[in-house]
N, C-alpha and C positions, 0 to 999 in steps of 0.2 A: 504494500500500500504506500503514496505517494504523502508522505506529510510534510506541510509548510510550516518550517520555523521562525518564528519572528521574535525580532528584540529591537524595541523601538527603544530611541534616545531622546532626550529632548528635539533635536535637529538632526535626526537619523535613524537610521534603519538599516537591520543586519537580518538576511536573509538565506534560508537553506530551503531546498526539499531533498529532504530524505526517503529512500524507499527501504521500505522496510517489509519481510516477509514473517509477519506475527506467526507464522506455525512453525518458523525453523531456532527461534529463541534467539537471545541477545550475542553479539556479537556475529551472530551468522546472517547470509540473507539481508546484508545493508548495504545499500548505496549510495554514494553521494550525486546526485545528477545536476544541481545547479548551488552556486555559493554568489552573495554576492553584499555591494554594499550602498546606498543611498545617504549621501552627505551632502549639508547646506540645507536641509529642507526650509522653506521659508523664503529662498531667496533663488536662485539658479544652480540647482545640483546638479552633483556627479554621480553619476552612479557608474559602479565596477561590475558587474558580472563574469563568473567563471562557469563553463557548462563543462563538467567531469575534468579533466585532466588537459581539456584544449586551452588556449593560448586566452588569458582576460581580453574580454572588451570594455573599452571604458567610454561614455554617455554621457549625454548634459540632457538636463528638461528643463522647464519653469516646474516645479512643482512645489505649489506653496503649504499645502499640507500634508500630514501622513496620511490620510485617505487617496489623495492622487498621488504620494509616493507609491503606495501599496497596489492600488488601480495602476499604472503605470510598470510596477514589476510584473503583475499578474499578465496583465498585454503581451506584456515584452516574451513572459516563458511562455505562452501557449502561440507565438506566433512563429513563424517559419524562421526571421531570422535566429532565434536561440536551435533551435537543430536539435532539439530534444523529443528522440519520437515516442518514448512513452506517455508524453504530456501532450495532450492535442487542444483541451480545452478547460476549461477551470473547472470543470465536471473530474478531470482527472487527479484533481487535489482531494485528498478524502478525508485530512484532517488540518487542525493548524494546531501550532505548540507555540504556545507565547512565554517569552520570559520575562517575570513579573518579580521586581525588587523584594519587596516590603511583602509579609503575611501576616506578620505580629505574631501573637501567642495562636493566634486559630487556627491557621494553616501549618498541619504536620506533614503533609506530603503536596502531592501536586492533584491538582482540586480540576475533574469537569467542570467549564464555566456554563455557571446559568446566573439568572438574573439576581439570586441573593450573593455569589460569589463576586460579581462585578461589586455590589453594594458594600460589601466589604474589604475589598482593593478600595475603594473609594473612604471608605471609612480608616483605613489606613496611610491617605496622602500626607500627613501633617508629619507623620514619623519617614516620609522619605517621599519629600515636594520637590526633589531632580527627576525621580526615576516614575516611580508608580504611577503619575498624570501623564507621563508620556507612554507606558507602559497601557495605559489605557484608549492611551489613543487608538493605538494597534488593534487592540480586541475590540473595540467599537466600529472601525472600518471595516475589519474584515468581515465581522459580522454584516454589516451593513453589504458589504461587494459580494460576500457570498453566499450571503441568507442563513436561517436557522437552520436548515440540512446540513449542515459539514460542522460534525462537532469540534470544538472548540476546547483546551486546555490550556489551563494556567500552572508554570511548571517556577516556585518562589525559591529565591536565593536563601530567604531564612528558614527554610523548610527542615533542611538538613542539621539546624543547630537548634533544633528545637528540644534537643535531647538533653543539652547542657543544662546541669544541675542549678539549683535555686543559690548553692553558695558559690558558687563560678557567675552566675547571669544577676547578682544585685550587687546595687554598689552602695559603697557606703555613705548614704544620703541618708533623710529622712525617708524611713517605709511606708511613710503615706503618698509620699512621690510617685512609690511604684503601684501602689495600690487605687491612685486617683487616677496618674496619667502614663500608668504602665511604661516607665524609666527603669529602664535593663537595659544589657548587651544583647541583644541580637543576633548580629555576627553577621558575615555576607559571605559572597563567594561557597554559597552551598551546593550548588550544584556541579562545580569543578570539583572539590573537596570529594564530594559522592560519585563524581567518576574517577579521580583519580584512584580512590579508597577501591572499587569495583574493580579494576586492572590491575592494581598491587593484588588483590587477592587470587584472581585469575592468572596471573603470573609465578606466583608462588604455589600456590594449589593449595589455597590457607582457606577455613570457613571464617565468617569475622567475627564470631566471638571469642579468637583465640589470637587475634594481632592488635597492640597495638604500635601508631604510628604516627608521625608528626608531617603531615603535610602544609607544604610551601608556594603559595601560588606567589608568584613573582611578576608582577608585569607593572603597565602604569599603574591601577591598582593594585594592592600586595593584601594579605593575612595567610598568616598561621592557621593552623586547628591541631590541637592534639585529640586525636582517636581512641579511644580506648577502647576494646570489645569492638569494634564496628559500628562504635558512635561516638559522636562530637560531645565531649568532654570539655572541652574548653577554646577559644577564638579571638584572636587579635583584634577585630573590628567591633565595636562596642552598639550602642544608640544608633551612633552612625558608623557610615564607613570610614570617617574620618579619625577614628582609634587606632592605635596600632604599630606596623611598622610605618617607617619612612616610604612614602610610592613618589610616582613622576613628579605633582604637584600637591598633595596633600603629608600637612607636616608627621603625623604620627601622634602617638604618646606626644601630651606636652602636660605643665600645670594650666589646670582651667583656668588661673588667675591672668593668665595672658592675654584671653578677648575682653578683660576691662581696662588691662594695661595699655595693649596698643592702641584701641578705640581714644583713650585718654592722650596718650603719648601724639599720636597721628591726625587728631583731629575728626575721628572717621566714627561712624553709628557699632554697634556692637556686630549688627548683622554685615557691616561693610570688614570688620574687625576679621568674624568666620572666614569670607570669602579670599580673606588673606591666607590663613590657615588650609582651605581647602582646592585653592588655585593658582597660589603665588608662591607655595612652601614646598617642602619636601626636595626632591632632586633640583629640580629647577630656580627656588629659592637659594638653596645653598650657594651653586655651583653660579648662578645668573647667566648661565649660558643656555641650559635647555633641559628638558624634562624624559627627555631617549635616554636609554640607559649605553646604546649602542655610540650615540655621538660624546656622550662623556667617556668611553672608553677609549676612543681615536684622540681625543684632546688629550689624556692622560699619557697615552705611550707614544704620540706625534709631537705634543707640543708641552710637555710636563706641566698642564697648566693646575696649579697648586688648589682650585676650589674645585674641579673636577673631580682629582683626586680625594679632594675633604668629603664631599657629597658620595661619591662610591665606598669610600669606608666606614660614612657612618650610616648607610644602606645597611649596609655587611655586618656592623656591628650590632645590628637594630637586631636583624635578623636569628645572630648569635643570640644576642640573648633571650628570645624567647625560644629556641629550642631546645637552652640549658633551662628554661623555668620548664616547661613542657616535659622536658627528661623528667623531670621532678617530678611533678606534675602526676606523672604517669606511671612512677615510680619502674623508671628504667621502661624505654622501648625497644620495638624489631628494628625499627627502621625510618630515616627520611627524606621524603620523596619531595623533589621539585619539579615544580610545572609552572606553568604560564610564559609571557614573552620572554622575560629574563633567563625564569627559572629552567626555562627548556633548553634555553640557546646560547646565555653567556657562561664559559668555561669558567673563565680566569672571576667570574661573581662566584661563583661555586666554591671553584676551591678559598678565596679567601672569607668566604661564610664556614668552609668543614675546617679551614688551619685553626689548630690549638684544643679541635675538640677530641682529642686523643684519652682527655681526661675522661671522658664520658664514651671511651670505646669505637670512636670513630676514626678511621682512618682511611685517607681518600686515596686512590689510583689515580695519578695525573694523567697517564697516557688514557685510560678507562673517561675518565675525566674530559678529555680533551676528544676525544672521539663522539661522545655525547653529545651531540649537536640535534636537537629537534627527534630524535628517537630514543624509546622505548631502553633503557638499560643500566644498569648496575656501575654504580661508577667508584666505589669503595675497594681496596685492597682483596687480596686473600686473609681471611682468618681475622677480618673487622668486626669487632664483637657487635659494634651499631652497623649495621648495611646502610648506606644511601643510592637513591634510583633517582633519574631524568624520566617521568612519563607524561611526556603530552597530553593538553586536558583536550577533553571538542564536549564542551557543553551542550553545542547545539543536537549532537547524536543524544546526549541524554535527556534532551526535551523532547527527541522525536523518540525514545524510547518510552518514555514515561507517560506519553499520549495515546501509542498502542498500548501499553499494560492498563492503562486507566478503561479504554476504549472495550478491548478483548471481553472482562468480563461482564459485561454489560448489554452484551450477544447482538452489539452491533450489528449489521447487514454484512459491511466489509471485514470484518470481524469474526470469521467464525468461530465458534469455541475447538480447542484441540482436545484428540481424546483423554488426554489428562486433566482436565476444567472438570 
């Protein structure tokens, strides 16, 4: 079955169909047949498409909203120029999987949307007013372009950290805080977390309640998770996703007493104070050059520029230390895994995130190490009492997974039940 994954941004949109063969089980029977991306919306976008393995083509339209972004990709894959012949017509899309920030305490897994689901995405905007109103936008149009027939899933980032205990997810505030306007950590990056956590175990041939593990999503946005049993035990990203490690432009961990400091210092409102914190800090803050983790690496070994450098080790160092509290934490792990843009692809971040942690049984293979480029593999010595692994995440396979598992039992049409249901 052909399922469309969506993940709208404020001003964009990331798009997959995935086919997938619900009677041959996960990891079998999947294909990617188009990927692609919609940027600027509002003003005169571009959009990128890739159909399987051929060569990107890249696009311009006016398209001022997500609904004519979305009506615009849907055109585009059911017509002759995409060359996609199992798609002929929007008939041949049989599900969508939307990725939806914010669930709060209600959503434990990933939710068929129907009309009291949307109401409570919507009743969740004020705990994450970047993402879930754009997020909504998505599941509003498509529904609208493709009518109530083609069901529809909502697949939530805080899904996966909903396991985290009550003394890990409150802070030390007043408890009526959390009990009036439900102020905890949250956590994000759930659904990377749940694939990578899904491949470690299928890698190893482990069930999960016998690993635990500390996974590292590394890209512009970053967090931790320490795993325990095969569930999220604890996560860097707090209230917001602005907790945490150091990412591209968001500072990390800092004292809260800083957005009345700088608003005072600066001259600036407390909410211009955030946005300091949340789009001017972190890598690109530091370094004042830029917020790529890859261009501060070429400045560093091209041109030895001194805040490049500063901004990449206290990246590194951030990251250190939540895998020694998470050690803890966990009371000694198997293993820790990175992924996302960083975590998959720069070497020389790796190894100086594993240097020193020999203390806690880690011990890295540089050439292992160094080969590790965007696949799947072990990058730790012989006889490394901690293993660490490079696994690429693809979220978007597990929204289009979680929409046939959602789908299947519920004896959809395209769906049939297998003889084991």
């Amino acid at each position: 079955m052909n399922i469309l994954v969506l993940n709208s941004g404020s001003s964009s949109l990331r798009f997959q169909i995935i086919e997938i063969d619900p009677d041959q089980g996960e990891g079998r029977g999947e294909r990617r047949l188009v990927r692609g991306t919609v940027s600027r919306i509002g003003a005169h976008s571009v959009i990128t498409c890739q159909v399987e393995d051929r060569p990107r083509v890249k696009l311009d339209a006016a398209l001022p909203t997500h609904r004519e972004a979305i009506d615009w990709v849907l055109r585009w894959i059911i017509s002759s120029e995409s060359r996609i012949d199992t798609i002929r017509s929007v008939s041949d899309i049989h599900a969508v999987g939307h990725r939806v920030v914010h669930g709060g305490e209600r959503f434990r897994d990933s939710e068929l949307i129907t009309p009291e689901v949307i109401t409570a995405i919507e009743d969740y905007m004020e705990l994450a007013p970047l993402h879930n109103p754009a997020n909504l936008r998505g599941i509003r149009a498509t529904l609208d372009l493709l009518g109530g027939g083609v069901p529809e899933v909502a697949v939530f980032d805080t899904a996966f950290h909903t396991t985290i205990p009550e003394i890990f997810f409150l802070y030390a505030i007043p408890y009526q805080l959390y009990r009036r306007h439900k102020v905890r950590r949250y956590g994000f990056h759930g659904t990377s977390h749940r694939y990578v956590l899904g491949r470690y175990l299928e890698m190893l041939q482990r069930k999960p309640e016998t690993v635990n593990i500390i996974t590292l999503h590394l890209g512009n946005g970053c967090s931790a998770c320490a795993i325990r049993s095969g569930k999220s035990l604890d996560t860097s990203m707090g209230f917001t996703p602005l907790e945490g490690l150091v990412m591209g432009t968001r500072s990390g961990d800092v004292d809260p007493a800083l957005v009345d400091f700088i608003s005072h210092k600066e001259g600036i409102t407390s909410s211009e104070a955030e946005t300091v914190l949340n789009k001017e800090s972190g890598l690109l803050g530091i370094s004042g050059l830029t917020a790529d983790m890859r261009e501060l690496l070429m400045e560093e070994s091209e041109h030895g520029d001194r805040r490049a450098r500063l901004a990449i080790e206290i990246f590194c160092r951030q990251v250190k230390k939540y895998i020694g509290a998470y050690f803890a934490e966990l009371g000694g792990a198997d293993a820790v895994v990175f992924t996302g843009g960083i975590g998959e692809n720069a070497a020389v971040v790796r190894e100086r995130i594993c240097t020193g942690l020999d203390c806690i049984g880690l011990t890295l293979d540089r050439d292992r190490n160094n080969q590790a480029s965007g696949r799947e593999a072990e990058i730790t010595a012989e006889g490394s009492r901690l293993k660490a692994y490079v696994i690429p995440t693809d979220e978007e396979l597990m929204i289009a997974r979680d929409t046939v598992r959602l789908l299947k039992p519920r004896g959809h049409p395209d769906f049939p039940p297998s003889p084991n249901d």
